[in-house]
C-alpha positions in Angstrom: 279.4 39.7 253.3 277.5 42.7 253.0 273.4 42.1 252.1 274.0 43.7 249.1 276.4 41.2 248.0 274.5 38.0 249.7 272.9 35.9 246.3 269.0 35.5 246.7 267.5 32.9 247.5 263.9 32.2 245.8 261.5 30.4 247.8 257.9 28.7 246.3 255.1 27.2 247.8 255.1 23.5 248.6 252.6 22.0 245.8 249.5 20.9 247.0 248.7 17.1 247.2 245.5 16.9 245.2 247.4 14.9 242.7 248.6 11.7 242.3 251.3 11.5 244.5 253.9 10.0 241.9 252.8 13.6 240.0 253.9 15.7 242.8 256.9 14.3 243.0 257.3 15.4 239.8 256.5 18.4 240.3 259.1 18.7 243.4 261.8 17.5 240.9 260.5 20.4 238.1 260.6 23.2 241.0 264.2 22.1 241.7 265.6 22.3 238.0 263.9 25.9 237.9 266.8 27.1 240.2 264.9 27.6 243.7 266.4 27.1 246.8 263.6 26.1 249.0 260.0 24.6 248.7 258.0 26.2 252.2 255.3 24.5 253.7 252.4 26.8 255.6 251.3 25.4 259.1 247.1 26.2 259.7 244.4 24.2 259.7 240.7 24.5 259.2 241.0 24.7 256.0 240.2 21.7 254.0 242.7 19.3 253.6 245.6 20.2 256.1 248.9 19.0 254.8 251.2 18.1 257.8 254.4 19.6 257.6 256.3 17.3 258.6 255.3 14.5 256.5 255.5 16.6 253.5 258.6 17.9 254.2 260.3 14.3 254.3 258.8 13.1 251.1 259.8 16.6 249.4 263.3 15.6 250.5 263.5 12.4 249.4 262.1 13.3 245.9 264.9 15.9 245.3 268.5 15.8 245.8 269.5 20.2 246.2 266.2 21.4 246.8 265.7 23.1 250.5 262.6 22.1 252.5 261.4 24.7 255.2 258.5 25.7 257.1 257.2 28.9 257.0 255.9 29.0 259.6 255.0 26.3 262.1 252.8 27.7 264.9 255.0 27.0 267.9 252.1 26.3 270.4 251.0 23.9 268.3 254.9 21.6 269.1 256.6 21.0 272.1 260.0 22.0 271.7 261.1 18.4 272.6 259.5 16.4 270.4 259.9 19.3 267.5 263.9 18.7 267.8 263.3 14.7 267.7 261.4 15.4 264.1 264.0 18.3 262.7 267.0 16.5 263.4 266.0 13.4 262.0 265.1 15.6 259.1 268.0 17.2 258.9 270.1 14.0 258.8 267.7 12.0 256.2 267.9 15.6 254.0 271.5 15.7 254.5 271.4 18.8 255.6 268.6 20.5 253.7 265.7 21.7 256.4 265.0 25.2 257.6 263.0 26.0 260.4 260.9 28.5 260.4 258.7 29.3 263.8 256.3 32.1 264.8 254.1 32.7 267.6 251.1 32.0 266.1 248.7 34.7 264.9 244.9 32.7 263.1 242.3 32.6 265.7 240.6 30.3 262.9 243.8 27.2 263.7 243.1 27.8 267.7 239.2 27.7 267.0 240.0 24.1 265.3 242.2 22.9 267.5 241.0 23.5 270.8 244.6 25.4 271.6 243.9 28.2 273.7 244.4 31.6 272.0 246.5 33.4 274.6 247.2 36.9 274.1 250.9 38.1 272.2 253.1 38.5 275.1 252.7 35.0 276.5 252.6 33.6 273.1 256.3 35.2 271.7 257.1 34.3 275.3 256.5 31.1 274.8 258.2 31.1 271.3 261.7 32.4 272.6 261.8 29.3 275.2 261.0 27.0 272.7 263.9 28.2 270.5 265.7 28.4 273.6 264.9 24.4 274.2 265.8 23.8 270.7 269.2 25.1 270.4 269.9 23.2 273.7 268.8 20.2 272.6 270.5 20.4 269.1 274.0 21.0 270.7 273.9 17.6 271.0 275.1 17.3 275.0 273.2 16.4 278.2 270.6 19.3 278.4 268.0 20.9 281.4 265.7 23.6 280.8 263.0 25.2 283.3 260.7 27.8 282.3 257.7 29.5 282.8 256.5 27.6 279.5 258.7 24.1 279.0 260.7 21.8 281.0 263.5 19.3 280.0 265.2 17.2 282.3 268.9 15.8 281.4 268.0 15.0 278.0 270.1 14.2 275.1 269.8 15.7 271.7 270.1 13.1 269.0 270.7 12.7 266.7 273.3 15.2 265.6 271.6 17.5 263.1 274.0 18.1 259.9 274.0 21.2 259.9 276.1 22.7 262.3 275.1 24.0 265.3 271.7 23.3 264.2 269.2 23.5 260.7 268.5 28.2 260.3 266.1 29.0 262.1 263.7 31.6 260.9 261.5 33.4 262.8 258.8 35.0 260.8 256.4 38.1 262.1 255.6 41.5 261.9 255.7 43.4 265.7 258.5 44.6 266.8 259.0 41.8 269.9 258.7 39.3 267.3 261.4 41.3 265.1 264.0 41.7 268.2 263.4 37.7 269.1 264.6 36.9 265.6 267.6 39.6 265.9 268.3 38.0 268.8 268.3 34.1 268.3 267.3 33.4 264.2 269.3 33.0 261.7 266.3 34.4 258.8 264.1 37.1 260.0 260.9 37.0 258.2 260.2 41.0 257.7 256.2 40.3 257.8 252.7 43.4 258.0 251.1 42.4 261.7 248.2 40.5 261.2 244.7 42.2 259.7 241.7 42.2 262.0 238.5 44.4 261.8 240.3 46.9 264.2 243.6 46.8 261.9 244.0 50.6 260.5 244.4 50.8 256.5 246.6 53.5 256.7 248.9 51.8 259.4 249.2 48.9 257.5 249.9 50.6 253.9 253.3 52.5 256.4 254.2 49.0 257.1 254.5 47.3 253.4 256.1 50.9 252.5 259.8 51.1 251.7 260.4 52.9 254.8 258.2 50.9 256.9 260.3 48.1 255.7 263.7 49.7 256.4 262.4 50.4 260.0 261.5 46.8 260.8 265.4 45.7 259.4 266.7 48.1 261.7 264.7 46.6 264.3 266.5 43.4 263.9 269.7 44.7 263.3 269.8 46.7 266.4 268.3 43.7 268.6 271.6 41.6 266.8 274.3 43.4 268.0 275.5 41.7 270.9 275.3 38.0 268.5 279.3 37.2 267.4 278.2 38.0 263.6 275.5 40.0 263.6 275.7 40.8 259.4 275.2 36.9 259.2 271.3 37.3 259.9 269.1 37.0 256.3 266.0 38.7 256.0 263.2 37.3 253.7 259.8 38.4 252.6 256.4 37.5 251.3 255.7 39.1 247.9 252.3 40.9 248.4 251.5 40.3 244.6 253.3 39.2 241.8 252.2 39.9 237.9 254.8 39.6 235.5 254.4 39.5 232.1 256.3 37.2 230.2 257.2 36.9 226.5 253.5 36.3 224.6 251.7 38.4 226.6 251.5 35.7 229.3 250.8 36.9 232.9 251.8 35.1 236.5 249.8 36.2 239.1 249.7 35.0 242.9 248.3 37.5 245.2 248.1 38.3 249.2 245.0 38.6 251.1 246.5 41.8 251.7 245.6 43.1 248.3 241.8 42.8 248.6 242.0 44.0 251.9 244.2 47.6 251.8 243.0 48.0 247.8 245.3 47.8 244.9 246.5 51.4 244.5 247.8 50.9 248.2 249.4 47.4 247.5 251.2 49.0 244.6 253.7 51.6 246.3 255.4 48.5 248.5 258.4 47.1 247.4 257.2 44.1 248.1 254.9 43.8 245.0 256.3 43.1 241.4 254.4 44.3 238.4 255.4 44.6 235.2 257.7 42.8 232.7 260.5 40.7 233.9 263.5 43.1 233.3 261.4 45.6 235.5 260.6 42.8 238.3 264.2 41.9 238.6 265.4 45.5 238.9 262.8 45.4 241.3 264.5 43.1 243.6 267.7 44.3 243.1 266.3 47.5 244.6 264.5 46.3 247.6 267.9 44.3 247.7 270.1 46.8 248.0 268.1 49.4 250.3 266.2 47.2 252.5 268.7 44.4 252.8 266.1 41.3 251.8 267.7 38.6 250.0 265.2 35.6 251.1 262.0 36.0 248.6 258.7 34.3 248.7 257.6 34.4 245.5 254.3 32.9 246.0 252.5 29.6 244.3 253.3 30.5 240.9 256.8 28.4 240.3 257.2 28.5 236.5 255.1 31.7 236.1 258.6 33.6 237.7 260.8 31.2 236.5 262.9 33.5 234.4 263.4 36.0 237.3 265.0 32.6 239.4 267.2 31.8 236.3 268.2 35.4 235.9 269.0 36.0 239.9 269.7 32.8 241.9 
């Protein structure tokens, strides 16, 4: 199946838990009737209340019956691959088969800062990244497994139990430089198609290229080219983060859910990427079915506004 043919798959923000828990449960089971395929839990801290993702993701489960749980994305150097698999494939089996796992290498000075983790530069962190994934798929074969690396050690251990999906939950691995976008043409099953982090030395200009069209068809031929050796290379899915999202519904409402992003690079610059939709929703979804079509993304974050978009999940899921 071509990406062009692949159905999307509409992602939303896990709901936060400053409700009643009974109510937000509720509101798992209302996100799952509105058509989307996965609720996606964000992994930093510092920030108030922190909501752990695993624990969130097991309730989410048990409160719906289709609906996909997935992280997006846990900061590997925060989990040892070892213990990680124990909580994923328990997951996996209490979900029936309804977790994603979505890793990067870690990128917010702020969650190091908090945690005490030490901040090491990029290399050694997407290093570090590829053996855990390495570790993981080992472990989730389900046989007697030993690993030695620079970064993580297992010794004869055996994966249980038997994740149900087969061999193992997708992994996604979500970034923005290119050694993150070869690592997840070479071992995920989702490529996140992310802009690199901002800083105070990140350049405007740079970063507009990057959220471009073109910038966008660059980094999915990065991933593509660092797939060609896997047995089915045209399997991989790429998804996206929607920049910002205003769509105006019947009655002159408006959903919005914007990027940091936006205040950062300025609006006018925001507004030539594909990955912003503005407008009415017969222009949004012919929106998608664009970026579809030429840039090969069928995985879409459409931010924390779940029935604000709801028509373009009914209309395309």
């Amino acid at each position: 199946m071509t990406a062009q043919n692949r159905p999307f798959h509409f992602i939303t923000s896990m709901p936060h838990l400053r409700q009643p828990i009974e109510q937000w449960r509720n509101r798992l089971r209302h996100i799952e009737d509105l058509g989307y395929h996965s609720v996606a839990i964000a992994d930093h801290l510092g920030d108030g209340w922190s909501m752990d993702p695993m624990t969130m993701m097991t309730i989410a489960a048990e409160a719906t019956t289709t609906l996909r749980v997935s992280t997006s994305v846990l900061c590997n150097d925060f989990y040892h691959p070892f213990f990680l698999h124990r909580s994923i494939s328990n997951l996996d089996v209490i979900s029936e088969g309804r977790v994603t796992l979505g890793l990067g290498a870690g990128w917010r000075p702020l969650d190091y800062t908090v945690s005490g983790v030490r901040f090491d530069p990029a290399p050694v962190r997407v290093d570090r990244l590829a053996e855990s994934i390495a570790v993981l798929k080992g472990l989730f074969a389900g046989e007697r497994f030993t690993f030695e690396g620079e970064h993580f050690r297992v010794g004869d251990a055996l994966g249980a139990p038997k994740p149900v999906q087969w061999p193992h939950p997708p992994i996604m691995v979500g970034g923005g430089g290119r050694r993150m976008l070869q690592l997840g043409g070479r071992e995920a099953d989702i490529v996140g198609i992310n802009p690199p982090r901002l800083t105070e030395h990140s350049d405007p200009a740079k970063m507009a290229r990057e959220i471009s069209a073109e910038g966008l068809r660059e980094k999915a031929e990065i991933v593509r080219a660092a797939a060609t050796e896997r047995p089915d290379p045209g399997a991989i899915l790429l998804q996206a983060n929607l920049l910002d999202v205003r769509v105006q519904g019947s009655g002159g409402s408006e959903s919005r859910s914007t990027s940091g992003l936006v205040d950062w690079l300025g609006q006018e610059a925001v507004e030539k990427s594909p990955l912003v939709l503005d407008g009415d929703v017969e222009r949004c979804i012919d929106a998608l079915l664009e970026l579809r079509e030429t840039v090969g993304i069928t995985e879409i974050h459409l931010g924390n506004d779940a029935d604000g978009v709801a028509e373009i999940v009914s209309r395309l899921a």
